[in-house]
Biopython code that builds the backbone (N, CA, C, O; Angstrom):
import numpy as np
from Bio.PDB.StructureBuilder import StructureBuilder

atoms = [
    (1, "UNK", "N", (18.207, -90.943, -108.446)),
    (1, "UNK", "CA", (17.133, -90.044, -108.097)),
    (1, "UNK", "C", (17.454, -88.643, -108.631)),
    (1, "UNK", "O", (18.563, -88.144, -108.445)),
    (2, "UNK", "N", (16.573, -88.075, -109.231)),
    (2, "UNK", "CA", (16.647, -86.412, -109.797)),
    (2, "UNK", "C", (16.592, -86.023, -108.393)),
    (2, "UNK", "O", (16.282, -86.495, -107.300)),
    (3, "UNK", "N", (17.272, -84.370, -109.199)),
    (3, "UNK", "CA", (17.418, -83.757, -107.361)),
    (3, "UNK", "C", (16.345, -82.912, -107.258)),
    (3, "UNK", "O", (15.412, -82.943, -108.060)),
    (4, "UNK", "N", (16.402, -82.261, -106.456)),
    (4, "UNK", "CA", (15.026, -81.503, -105.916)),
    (4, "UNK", "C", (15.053, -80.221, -105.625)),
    (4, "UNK", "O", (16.249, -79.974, -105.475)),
    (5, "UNK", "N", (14.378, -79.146, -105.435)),
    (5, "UNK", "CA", (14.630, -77.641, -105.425)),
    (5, "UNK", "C", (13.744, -77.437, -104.355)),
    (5, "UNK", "O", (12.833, -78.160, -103.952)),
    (6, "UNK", "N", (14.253, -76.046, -103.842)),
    (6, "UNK", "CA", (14.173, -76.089, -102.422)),
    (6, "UNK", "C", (14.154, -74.046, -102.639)),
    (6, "UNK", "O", (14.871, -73.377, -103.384)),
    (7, "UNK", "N", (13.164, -73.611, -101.765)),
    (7, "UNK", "CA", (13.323, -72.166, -101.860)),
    (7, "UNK", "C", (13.747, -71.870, -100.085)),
    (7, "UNK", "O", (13.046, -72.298, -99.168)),
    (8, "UNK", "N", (14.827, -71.185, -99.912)),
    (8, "UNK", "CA", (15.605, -70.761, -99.176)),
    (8, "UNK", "C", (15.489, -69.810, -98.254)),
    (8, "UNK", "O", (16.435, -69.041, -98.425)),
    (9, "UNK", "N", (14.775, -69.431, -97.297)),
    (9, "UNK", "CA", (14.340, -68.084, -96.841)),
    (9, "UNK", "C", (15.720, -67.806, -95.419)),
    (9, "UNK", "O", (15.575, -68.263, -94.285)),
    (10, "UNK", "N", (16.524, -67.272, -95.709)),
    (10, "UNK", "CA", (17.542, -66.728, -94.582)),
    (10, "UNK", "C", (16.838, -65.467, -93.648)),
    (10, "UNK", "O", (16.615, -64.376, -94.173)),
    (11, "UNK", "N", (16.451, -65.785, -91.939)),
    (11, "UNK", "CA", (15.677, -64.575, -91.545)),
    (11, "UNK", "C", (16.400, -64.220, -90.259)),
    (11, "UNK", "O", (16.862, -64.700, -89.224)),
    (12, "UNK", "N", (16.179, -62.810, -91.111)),
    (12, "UNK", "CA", (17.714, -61.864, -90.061)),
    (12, "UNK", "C", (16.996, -61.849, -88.438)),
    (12, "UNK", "O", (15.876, -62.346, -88.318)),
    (13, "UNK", "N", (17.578, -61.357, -87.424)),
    (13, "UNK", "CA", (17.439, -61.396, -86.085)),
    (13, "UNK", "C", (16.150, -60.212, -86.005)),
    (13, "UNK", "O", (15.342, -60.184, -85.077)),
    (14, "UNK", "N", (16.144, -59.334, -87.077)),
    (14, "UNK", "CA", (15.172, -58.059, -86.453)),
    (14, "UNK", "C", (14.809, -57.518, -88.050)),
    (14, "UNK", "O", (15.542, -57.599, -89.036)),
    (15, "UNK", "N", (13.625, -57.025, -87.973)),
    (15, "UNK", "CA", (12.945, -56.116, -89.350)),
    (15, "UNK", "C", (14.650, -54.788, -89.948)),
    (15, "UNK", "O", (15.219, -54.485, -90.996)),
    (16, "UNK", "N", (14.715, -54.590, -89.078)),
    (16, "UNK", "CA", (15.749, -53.383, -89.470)),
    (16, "UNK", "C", (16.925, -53.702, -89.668)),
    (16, "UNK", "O", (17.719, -52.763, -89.711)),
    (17, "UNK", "N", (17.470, -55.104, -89.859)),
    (17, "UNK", "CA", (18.815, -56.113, -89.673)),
    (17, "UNK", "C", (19.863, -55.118, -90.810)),
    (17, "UNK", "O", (21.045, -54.799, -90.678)),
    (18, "UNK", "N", (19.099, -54.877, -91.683)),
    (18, "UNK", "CA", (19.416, -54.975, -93.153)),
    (18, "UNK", "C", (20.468, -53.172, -93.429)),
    (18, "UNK", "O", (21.450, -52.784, -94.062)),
    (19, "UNK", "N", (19.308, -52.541, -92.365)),
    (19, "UNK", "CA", (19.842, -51.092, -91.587)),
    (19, "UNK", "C", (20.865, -50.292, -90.568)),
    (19, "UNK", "O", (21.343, -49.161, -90.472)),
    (20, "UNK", "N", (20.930, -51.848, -89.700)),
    (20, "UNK", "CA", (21.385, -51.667, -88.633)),
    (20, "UNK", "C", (22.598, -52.349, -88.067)),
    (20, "UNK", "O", (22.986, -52.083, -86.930)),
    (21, "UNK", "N", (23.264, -53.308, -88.911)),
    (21, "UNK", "CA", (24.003, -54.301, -88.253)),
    (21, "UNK", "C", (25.106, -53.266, -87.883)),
    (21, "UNK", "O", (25.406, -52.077, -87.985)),
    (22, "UNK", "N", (25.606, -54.716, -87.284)),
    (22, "UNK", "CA", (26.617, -54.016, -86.009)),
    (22, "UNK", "C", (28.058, -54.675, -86.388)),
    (22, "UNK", "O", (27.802, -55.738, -86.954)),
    (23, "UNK", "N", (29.439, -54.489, -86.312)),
    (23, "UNK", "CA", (30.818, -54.778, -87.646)),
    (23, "UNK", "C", (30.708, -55.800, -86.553)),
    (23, "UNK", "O", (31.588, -55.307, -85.847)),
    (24, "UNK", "N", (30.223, -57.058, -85.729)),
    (24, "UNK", "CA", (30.612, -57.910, -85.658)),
    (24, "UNK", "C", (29.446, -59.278, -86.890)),
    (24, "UNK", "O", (29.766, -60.236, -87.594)),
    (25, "UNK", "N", (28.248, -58.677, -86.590)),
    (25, "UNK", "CA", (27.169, -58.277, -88.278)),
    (25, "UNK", "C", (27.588, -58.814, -88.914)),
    (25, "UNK", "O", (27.729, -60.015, -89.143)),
    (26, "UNK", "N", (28.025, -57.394, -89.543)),
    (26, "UNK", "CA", (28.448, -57.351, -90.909)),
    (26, "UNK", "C", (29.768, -58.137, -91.287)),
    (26, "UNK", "O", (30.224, -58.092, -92.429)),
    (27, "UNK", "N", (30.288, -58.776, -90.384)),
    (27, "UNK", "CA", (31.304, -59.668, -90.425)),
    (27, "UNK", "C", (30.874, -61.104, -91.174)),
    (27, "UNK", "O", (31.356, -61.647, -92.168)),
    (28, "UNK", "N", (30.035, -61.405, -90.505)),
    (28, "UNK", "CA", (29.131, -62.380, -90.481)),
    (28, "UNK", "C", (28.858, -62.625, -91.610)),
    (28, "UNK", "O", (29.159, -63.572, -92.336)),
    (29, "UNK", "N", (28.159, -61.581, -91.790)),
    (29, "UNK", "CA", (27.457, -61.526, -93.308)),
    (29, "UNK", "C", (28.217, -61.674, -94.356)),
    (29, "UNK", "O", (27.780, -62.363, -95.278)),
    (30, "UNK", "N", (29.330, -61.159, -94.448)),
    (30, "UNK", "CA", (30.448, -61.506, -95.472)),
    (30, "UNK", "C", (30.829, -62.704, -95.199)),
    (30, "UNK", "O", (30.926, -63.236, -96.304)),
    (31, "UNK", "N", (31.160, -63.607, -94.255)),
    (31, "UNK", "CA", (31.322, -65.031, -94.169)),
    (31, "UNK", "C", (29.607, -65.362, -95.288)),
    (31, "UNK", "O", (29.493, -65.633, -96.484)),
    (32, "UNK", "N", (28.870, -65.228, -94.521)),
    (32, "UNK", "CA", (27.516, -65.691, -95.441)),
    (32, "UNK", "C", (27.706, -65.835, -96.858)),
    (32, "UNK", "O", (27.678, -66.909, -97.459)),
    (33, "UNK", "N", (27.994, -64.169, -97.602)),
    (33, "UNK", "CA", (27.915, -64.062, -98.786)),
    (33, "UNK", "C", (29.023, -65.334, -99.050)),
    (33, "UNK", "O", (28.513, -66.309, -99.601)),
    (34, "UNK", "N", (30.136, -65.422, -98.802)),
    (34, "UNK", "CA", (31.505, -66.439, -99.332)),
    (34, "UNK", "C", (30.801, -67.316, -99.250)),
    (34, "UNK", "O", (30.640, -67.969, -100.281)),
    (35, "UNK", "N", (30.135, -67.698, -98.134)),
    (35, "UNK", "CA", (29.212, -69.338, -98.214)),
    (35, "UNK", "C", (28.174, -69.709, -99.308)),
    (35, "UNK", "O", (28.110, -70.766, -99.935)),
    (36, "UNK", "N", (27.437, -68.699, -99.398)),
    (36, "UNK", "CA", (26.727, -68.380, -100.503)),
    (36, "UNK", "C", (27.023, -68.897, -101.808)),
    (36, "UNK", "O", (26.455, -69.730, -102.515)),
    (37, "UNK", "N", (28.318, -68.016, -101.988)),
    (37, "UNK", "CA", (28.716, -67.864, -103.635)),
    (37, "UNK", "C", (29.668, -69.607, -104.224)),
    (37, "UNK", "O", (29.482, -70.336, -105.198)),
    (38, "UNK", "N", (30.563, -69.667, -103.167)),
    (38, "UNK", "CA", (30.674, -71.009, -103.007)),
    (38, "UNK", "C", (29.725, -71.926, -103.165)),
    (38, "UNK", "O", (30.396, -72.677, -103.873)),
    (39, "UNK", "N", (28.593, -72.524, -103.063)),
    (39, "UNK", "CA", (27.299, -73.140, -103.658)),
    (39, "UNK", "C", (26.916, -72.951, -104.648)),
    (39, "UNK", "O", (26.577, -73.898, -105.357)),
    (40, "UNK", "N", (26.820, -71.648, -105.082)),
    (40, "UNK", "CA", (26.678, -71.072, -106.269)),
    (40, "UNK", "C", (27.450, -71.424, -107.450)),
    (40, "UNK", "O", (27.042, -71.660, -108.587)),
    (41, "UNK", "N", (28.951, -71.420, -106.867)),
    (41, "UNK", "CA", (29.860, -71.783, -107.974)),
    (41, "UNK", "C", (30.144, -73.147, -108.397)),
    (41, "UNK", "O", (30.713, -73.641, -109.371)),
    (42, "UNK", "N", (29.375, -73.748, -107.009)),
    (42, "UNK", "CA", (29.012, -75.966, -107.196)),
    (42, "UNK", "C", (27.502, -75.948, -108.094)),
    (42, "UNK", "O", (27.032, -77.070, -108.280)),
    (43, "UNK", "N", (26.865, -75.010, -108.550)),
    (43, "UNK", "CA", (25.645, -74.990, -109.318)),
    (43, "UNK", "C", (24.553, -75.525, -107.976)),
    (43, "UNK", "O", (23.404, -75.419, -108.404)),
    (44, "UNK", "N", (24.546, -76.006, -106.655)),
    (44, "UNK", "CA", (23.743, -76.004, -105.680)),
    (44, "UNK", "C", (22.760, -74.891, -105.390)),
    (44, "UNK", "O", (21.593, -75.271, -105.288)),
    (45, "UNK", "N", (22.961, -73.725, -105.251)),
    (45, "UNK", "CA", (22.204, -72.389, -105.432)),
    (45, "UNK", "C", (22.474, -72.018, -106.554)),
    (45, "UNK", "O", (23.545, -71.703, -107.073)),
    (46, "UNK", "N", (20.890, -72.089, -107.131)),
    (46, "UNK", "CA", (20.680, -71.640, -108.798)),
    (46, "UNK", "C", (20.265, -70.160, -108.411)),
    (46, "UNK", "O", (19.754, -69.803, -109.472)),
    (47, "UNK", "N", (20.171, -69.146, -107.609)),
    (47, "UNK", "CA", (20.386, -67.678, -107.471)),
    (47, "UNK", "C", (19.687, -67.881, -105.621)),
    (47, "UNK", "O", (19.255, -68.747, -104.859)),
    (48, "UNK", "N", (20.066, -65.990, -105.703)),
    (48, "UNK", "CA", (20.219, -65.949, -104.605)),
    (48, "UNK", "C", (20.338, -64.553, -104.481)),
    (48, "UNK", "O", (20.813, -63.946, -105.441)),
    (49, "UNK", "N", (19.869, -63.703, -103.110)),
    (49, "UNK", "CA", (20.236, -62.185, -103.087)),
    (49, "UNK", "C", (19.129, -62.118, -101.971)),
    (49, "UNK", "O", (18.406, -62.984, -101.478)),
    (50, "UNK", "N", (19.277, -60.685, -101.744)),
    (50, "UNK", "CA", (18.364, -59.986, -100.800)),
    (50, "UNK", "C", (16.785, -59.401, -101.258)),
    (50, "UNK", "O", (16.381, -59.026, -102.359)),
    (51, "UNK", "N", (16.137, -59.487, -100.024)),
    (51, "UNK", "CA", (14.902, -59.417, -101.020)),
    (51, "UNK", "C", (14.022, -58.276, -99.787)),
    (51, "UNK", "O", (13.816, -58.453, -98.587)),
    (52, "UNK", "N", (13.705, -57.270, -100.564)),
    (52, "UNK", "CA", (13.502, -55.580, -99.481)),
    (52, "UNK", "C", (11.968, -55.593, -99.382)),
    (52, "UNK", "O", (11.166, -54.768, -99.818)),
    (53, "UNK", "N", (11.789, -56.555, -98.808)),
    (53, "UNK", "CA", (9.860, -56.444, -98.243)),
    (53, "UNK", "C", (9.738, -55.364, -97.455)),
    (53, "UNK", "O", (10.445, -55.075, -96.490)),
    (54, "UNK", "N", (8.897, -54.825, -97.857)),
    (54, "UNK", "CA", (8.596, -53.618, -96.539)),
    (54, "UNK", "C", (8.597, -54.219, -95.470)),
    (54, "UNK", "O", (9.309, -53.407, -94.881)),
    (55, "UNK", "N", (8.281, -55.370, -94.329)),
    (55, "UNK", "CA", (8.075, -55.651, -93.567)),
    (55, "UNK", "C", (9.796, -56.212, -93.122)),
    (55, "UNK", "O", (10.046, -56.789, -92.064)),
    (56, "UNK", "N", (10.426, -56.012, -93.769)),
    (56, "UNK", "CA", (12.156, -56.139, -93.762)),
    (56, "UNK", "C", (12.919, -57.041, -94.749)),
    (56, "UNK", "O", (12.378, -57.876, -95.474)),
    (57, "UNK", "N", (13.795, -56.867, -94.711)),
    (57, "UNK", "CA", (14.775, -57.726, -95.409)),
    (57, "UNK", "C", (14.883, -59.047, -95.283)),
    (57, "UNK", "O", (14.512, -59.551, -94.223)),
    (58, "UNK", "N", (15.434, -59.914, -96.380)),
    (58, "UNK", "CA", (15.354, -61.398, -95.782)),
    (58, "UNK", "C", (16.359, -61.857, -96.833)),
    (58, "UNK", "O", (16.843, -61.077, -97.654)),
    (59, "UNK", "N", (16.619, -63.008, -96.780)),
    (59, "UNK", "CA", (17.938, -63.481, -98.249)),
    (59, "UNK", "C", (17.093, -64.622, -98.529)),
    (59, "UNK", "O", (16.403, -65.216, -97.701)),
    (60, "UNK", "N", (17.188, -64.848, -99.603)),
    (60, "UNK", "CA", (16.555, -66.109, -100.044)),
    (60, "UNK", "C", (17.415, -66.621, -101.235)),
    (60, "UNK", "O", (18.046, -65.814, -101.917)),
    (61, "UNK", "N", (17.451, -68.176, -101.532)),
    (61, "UNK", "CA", (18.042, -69.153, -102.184)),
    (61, "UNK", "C", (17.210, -69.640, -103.195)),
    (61, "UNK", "O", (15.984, -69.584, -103.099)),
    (62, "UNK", "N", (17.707, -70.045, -104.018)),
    (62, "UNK", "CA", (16.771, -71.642, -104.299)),
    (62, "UNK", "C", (17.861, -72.083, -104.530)),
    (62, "UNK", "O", (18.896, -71.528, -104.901)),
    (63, "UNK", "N", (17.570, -73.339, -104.255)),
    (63, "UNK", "CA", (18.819, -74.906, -104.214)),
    (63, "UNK", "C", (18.371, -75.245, -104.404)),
    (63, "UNK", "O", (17.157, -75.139, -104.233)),
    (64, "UNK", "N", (19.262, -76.325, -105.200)),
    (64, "UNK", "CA", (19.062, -77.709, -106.111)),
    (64, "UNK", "C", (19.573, -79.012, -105.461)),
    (64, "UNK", "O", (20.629, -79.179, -106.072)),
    (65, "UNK", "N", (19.501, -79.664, -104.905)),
    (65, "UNK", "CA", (20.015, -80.537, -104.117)),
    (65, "UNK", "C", (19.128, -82.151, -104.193)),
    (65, "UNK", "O", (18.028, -82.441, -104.663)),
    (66, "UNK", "N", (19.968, -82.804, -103.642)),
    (66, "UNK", "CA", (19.749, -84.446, -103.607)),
    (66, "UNK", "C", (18.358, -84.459, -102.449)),
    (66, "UNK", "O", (17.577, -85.376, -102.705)),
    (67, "UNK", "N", (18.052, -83.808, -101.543)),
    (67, "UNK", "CA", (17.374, -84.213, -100.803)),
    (67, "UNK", "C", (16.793, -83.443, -99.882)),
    (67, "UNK", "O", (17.642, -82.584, -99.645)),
    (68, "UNK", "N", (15.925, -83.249, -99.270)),
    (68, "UNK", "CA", (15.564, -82.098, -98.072)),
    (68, "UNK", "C", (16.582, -82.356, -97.170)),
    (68, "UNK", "O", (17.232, -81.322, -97.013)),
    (69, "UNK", "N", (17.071, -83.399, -96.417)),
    (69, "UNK", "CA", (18.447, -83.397, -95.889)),
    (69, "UNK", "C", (19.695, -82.906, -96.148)),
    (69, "UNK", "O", (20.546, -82.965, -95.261)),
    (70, "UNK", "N", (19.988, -82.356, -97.382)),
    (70, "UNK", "CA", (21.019, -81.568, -97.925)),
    (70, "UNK", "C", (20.673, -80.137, -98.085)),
    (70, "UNK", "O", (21.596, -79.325, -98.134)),
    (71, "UNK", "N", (19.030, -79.604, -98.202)),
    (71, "UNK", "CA", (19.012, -78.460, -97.886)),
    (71, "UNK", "C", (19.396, -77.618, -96.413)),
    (71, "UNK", "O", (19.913, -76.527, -96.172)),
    (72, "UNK", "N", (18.750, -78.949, -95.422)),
    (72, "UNK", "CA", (18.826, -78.543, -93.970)),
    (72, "UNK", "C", (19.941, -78.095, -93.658)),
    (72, "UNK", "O", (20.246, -77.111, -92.983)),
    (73, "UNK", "N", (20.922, -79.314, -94.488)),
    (73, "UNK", "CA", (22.725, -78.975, -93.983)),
    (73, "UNK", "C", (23.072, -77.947, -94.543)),
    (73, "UNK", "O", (23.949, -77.358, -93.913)),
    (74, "UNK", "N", (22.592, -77.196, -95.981)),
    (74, "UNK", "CA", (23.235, -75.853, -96.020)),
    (74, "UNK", "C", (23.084, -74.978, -95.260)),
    (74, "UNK", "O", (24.010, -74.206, -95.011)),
    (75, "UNK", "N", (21.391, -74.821, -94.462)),
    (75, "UNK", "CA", (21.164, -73.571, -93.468)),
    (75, "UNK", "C", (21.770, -73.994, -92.215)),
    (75, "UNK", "O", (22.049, -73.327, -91.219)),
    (76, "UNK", "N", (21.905, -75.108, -92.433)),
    (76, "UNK", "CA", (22.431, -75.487, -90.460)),
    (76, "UNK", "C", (23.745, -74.809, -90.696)),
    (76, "UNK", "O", (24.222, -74.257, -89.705)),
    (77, "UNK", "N", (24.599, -74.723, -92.097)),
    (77, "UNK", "CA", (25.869, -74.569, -91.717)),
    (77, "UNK", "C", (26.301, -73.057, -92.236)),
    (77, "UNK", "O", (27.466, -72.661, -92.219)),
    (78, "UNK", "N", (25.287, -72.357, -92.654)),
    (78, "UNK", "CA", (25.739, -70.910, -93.231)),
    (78, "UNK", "C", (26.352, -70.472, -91.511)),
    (78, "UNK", "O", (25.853, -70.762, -90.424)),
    (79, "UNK", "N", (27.091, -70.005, -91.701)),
    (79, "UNK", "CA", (27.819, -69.160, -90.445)),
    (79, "UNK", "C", (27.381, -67.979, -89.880)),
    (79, "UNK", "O", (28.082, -67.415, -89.039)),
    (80, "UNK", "N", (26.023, -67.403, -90.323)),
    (80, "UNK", "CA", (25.316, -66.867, -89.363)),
    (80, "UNK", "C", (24.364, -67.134, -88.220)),
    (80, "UNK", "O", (23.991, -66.545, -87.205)),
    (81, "UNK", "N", (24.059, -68.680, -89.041)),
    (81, "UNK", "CA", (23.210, -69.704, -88.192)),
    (81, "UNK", "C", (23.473, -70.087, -86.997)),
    (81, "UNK", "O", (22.942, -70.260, -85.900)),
    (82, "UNK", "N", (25.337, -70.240, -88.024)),
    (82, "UNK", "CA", (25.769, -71.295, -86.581)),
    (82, "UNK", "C", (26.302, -70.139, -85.468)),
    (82, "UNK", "O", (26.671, -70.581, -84.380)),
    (83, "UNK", "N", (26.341, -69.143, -85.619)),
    (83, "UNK", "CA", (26.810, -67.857, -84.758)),
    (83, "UNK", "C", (25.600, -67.948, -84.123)),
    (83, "UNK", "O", (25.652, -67.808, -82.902)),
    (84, "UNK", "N", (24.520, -68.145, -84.613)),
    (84, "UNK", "CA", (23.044, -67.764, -83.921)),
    (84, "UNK", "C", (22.346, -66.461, -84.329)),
    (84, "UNK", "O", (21.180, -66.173, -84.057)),
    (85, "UNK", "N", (23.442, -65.521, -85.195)),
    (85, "UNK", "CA", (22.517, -64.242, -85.509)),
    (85, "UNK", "C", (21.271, -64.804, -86.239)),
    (85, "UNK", "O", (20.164, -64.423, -85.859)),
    (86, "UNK", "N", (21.385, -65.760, -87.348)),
    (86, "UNK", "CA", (20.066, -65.956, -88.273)),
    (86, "UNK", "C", (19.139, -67.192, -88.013)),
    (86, "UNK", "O", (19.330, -67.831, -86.978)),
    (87, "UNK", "N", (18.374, -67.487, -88.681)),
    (87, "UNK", "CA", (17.996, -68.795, -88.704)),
    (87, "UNK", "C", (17.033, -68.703, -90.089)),
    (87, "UNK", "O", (16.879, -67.604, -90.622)),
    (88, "UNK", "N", (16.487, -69.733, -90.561)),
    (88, "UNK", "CA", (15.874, -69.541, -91.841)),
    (88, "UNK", "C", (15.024, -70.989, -92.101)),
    (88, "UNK", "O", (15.421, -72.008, -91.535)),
    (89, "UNK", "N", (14.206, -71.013, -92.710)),
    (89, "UNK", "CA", (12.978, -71.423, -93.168)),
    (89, "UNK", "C", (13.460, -71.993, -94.551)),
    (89, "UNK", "O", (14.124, -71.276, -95.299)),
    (90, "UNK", "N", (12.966, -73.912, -95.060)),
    (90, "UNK", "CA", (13.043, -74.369, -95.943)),
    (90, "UNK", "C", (11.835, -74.566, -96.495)),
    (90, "UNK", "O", (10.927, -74.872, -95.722)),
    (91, "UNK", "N", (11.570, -74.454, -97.784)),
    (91, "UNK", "CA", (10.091, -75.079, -98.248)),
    (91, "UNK", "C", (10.758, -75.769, -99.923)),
    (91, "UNK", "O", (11.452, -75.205, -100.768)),
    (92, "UNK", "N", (10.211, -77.117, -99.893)),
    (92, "UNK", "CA", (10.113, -77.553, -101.272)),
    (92, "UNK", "C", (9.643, -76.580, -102.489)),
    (92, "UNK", "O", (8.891, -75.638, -102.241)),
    (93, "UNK", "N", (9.984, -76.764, -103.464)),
    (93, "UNK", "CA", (9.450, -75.818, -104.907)),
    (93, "UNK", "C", (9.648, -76.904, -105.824)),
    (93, "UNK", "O", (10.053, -78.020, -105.499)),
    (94, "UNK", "N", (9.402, -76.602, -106.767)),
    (94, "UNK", "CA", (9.452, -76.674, -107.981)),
    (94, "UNK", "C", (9.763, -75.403, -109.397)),
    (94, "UNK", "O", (9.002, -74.482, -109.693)),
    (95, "UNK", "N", (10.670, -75.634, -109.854)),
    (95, "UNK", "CA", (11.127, -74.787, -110.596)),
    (95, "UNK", "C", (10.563, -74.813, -112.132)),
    (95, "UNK", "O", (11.243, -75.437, -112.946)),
    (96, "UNK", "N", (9.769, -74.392, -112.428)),
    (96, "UNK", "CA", (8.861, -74.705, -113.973)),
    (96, "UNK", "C", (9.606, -73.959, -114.760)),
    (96, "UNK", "O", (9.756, -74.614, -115.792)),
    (97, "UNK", "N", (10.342, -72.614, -114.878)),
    (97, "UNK", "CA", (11.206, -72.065, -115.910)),
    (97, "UNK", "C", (12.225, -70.859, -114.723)),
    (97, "UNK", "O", (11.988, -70.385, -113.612)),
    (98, "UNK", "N", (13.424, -70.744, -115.727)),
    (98, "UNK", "CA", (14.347, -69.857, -115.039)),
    (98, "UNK", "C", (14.860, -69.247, -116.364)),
    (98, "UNK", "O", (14.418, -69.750, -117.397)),
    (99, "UNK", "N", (15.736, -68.226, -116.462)),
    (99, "UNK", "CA", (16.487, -67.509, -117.022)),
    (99, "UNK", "C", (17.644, -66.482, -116.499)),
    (99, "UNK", "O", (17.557, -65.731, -115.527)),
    (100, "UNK", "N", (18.591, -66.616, -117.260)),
    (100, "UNK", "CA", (19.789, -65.784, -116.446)),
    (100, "UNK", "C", (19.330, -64.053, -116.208)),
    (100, "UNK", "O", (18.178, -63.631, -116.303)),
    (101, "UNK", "N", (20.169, -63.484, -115.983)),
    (101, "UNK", "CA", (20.161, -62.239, -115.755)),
    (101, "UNK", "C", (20.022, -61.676, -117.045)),
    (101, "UNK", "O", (20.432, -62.151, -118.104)),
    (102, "UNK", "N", (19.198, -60.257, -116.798)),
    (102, "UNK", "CA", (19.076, -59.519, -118.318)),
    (102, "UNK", "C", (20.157, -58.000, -118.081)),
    (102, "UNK", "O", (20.197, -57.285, -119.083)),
    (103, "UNK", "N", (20.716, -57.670, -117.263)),
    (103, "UNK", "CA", (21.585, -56.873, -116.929)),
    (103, "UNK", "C", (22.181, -56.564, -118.090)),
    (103, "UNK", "O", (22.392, -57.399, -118.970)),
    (104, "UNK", "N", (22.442, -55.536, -118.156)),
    (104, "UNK", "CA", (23.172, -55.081, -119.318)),
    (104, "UNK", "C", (24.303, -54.234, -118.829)),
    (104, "UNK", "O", (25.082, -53.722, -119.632)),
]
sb = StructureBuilder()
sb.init_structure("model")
sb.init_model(0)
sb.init_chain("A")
sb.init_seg("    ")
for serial, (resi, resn, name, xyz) in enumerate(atoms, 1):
    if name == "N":
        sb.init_residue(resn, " ", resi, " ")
    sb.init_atom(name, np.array(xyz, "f"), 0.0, 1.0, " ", f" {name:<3s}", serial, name[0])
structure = sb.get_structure()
């Protein structure tokens, strides 16, 4: 079976999360990012970062994975989840074109 892509929505506890955390937080969050980049470096999350809606901050993914059951298990197990600060939202996608970074 081809695998399947999955857009990632990580949603912080409050609109101002992004402003306001607190160093047990921001602890957290650095566990996150390591969890993150780790996937990243298995090619599972094809990108990933913070995303500054006026209405607040949020992190979002897209993953590549075997199954909607393998997406669930990444958010069940990011370590903000399982702390309880976050929780986050899966939706199927489809990925029609990508390109790396143009950063210079």
């Amino acid at each position: 079976m081809s695998k399947q892509q999955f857009f990632f929505r990580l949603i912080p506890p409050r609109p101002t999360f992004a402003d306001d955390m607190d160093d047990d937080e921001q602890d957290l969050m650095r566990q996150h990012a390591s969890y993150v980049q780790e996937y990243f470096n298995d090619g599972v999350v094809l990108a990933y970062g913070p995303v500054h809606d006026p209405d607040g901050t949020f992190g979002l993914a897209l993953l590549e994975v075997q199954d909607h059951a393998e997406a669930v298990r990444f958010g069940e197990n990011d370590p903000t989840v399982l702390a309880g600060l976050n929780s986050f939202h899966i939706a199927p996608m489809r990925i029609a074109a990508a390109q790396g970074s143009r950063e210079g």
